[in-house]
C-alpha positions as semicolon CSV with decimal commas, in nm:
position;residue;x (nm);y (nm);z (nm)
1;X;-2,575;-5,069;3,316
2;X;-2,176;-4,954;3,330
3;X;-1,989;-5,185;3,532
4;X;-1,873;-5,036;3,864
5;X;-1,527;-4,877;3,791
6;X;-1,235;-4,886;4,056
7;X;-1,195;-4,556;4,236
8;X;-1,087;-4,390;4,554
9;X;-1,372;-4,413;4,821
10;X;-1,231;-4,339;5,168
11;X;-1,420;-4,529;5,380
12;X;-1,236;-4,451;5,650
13;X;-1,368;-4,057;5,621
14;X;-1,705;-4,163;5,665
15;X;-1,889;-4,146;5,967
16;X;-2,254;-4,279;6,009
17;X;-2,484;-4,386;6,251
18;X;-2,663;-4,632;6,177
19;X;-2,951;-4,911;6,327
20;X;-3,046;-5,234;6,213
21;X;-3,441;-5,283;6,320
22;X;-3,561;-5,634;6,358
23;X;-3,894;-5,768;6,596
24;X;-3,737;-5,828;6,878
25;X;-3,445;-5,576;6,871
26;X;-3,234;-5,264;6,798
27;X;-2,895;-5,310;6,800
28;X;-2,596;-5,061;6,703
29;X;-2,385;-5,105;6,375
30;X;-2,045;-4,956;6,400
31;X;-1,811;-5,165;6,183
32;X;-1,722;-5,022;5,878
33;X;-1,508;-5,245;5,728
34;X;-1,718;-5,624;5,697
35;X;-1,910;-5,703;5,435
36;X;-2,061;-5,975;5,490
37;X;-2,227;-6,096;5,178
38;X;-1,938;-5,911;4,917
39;X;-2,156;-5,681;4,730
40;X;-1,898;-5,406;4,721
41;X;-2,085;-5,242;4,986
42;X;-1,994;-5,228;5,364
43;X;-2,236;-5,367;5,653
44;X;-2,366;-5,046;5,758
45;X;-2,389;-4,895;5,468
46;X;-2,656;-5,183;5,384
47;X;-2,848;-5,100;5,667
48;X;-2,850;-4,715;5,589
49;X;-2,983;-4,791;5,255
50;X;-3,199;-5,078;5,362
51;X;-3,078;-5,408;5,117
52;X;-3,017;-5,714;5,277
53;X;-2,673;-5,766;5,431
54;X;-2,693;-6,138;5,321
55;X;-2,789;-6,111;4,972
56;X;-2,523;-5,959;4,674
57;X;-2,867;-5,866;4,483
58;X;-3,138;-5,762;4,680
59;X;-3,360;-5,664;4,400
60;X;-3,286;-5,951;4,183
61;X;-3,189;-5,765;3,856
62;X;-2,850;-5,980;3,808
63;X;-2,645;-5,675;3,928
64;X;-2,478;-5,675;4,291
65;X;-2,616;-5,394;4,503
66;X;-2,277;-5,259;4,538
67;X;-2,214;-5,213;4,173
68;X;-2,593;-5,039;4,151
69;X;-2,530;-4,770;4,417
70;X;-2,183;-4,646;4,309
71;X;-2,300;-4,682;3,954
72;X;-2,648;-4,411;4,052
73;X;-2,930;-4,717;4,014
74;X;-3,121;-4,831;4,277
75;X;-3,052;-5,154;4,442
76;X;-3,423;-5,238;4,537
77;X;-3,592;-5,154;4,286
78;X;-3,415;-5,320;3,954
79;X;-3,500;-5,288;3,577
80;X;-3,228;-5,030;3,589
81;X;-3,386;-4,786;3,791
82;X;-3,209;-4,471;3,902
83;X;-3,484;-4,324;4,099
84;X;-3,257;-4,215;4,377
85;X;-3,133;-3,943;4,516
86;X;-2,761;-3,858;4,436
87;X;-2,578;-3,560;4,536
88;X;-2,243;-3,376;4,584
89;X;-2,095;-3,173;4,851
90;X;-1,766;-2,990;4,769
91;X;-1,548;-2,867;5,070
92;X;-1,357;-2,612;4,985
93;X;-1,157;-2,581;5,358
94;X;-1,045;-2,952;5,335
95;X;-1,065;-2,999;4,961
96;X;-1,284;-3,329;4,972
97;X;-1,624;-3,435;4,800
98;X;-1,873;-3,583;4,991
99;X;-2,074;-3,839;4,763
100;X;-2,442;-3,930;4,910
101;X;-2,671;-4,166;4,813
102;X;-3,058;-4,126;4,932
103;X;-2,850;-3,889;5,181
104;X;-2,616;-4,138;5,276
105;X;-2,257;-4,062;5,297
106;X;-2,136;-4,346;5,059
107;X;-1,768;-4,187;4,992
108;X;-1,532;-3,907;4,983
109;X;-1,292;-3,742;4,720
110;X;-0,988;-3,549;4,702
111;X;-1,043;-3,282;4,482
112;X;-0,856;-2,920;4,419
113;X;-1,149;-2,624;4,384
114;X;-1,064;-2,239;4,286
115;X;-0,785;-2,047;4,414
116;X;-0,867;-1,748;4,618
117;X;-0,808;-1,554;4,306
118;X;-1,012;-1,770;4,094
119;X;-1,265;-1,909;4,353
120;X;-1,551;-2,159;4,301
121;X;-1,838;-2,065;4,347
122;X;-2,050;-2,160;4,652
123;X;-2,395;-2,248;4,676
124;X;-2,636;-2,509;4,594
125;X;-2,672;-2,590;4,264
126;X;-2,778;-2,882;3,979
127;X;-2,575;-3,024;3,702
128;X;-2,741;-2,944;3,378
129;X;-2,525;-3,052;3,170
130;X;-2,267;-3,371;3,105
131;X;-1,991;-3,312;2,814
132;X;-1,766;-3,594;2,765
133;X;-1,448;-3,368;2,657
134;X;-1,426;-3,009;2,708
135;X;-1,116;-2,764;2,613
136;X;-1,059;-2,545;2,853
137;X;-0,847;-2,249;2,745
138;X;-0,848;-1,920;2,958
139;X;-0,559;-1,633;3,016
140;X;-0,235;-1,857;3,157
141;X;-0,396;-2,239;3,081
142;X;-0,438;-2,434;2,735
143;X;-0,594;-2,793;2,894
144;X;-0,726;-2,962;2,546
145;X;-0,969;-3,258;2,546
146;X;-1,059;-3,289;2,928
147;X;-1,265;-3,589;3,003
148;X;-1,531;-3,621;3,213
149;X;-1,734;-3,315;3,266
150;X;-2,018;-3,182;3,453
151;X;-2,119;-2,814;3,442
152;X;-2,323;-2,711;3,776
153;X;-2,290;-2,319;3,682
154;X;-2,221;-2,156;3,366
155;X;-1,888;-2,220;3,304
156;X;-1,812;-2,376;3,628
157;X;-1,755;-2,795;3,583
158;X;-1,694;-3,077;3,850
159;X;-1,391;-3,229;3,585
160;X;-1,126;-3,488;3,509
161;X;-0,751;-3,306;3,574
162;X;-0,479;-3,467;3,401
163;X;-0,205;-3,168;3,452
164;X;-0,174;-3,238;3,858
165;X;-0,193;-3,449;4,132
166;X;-0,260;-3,211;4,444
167;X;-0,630;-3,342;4,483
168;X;-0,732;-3,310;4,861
169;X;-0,413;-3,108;4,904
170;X;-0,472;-2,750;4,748
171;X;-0,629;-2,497;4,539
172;X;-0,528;-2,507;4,223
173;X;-0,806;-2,464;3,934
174;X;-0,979;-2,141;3,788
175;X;-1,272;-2,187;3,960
176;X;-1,381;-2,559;3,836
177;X;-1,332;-2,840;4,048
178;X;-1,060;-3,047;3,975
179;X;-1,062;-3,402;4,028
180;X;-0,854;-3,756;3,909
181;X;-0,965;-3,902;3,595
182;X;-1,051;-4,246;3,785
183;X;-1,220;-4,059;4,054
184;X;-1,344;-3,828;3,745
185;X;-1,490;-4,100;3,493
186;X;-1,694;-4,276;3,851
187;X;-1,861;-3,935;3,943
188;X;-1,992;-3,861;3,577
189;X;-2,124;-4,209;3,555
190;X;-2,299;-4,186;3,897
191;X;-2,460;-3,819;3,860
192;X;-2,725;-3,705;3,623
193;X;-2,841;-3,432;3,471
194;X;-3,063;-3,232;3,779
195;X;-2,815;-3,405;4,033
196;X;-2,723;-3,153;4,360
197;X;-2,391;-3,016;4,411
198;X;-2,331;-2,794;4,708
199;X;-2,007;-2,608;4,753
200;X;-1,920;-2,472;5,072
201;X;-1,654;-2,399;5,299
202;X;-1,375;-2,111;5,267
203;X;-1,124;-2,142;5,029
204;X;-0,729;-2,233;5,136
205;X;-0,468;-1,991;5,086
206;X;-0,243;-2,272;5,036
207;X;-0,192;-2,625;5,116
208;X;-0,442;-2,784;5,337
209;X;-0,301;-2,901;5,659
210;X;-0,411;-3,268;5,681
211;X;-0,491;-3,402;6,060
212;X;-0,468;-3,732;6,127
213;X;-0,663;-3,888;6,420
């Protein structure tokens, strides 16, 4: 199993109600930021995906359940089982990806999609296929040996960007999604091949206008 890499995961942009059941009880949990037993996973996000908020390693396997979830595997079940559900949603108004595990919201992304010119594609679709490098060469753009790829439509790739830095702030690809190469390298670790990505949204004309509550 890869160890868990650091990358950006904005806690903060996730919102999600959750319950923790026990005999006698239902009570509310709302704080986002404890973790009580330092598994690299927050309170409620333990409850959302069931482990135990006072064990690192719920299933035992030697591997903390935060390492397993933002590495793809399953937390319960161990023997390096990725039986889970992992998927992608790109939004193309506000330039983020949504990462979910078993339908949990476990994370967000900056990213830069298509420009209206050069749009990505929306829909639902699977990746189907993982390339390590990729050149990408097109009228206007030479970007040689491009890490971290995954193709969702013919030509189309969730990819590593090392020629910008306006992720989460504007359009600026040929269609692909563009993300950082730390945020890059964690996403084509986490997905497989048959993994969801939805894309949705309409596309910015130009930089996004970021709204702080």
């Amino acid at each position: 199993m890869a160890v868990l890499a650091l990358f950006f995961i904005a806690d903060d942009a996730i919102a999600v109600a959750t319950t923790t059941v026990n005999k006698n009880s239902v009570q509310p949990v709302t704080d986002q930021t404890n973790d009580s037993d330092l598994d690299g996973l927050k309170n409620y996000l333990e409850v959302a995906l069931g482990t135990d908020l006072n064990n690192p390693d719920t299933d035992g396997d030697g591997y903390k359940d935060g390492e397993e979830v933002y590495s793809g595997y399953n937390p319960l079940a161990g023997n390096k089982d990725r039986n889970a559900r992992r998927h992608v949603e790109v939004d193309l108004a506000k330039q983020q990806m949504h990462v979910y595990f078993n339908n949990i919201k476990i994370g967000s992304i900056p990213v830069s999609t298509g420009m209206i010119k050069t749009p990505t594609p929306k829909g639902t679709f699977k990746v189907f296929a993982k390339k390590l490098v990729v050149n990408y060469i097109g009228p206007g753009y030479n970007f040689p040996n491009t890490k971290w790829n995954l193709e969702f439509k013919k030509s189309f790739y969730l990819h590593g960007a090392y020629w910008h830095d306006h992720f989460g702030l504007m359009p600026m690809s040929h269609g692909c999604v563009n993300i950082a190469y730390n945020n890059a390298e964690f996403l084509y670790k986490y997905m497989d091949v048959s993994d969801k990505v939805w894309v949705y949204g309409k596309t910015p004309a130009g930089r996004v206008q970021i709204v702080k509550n």
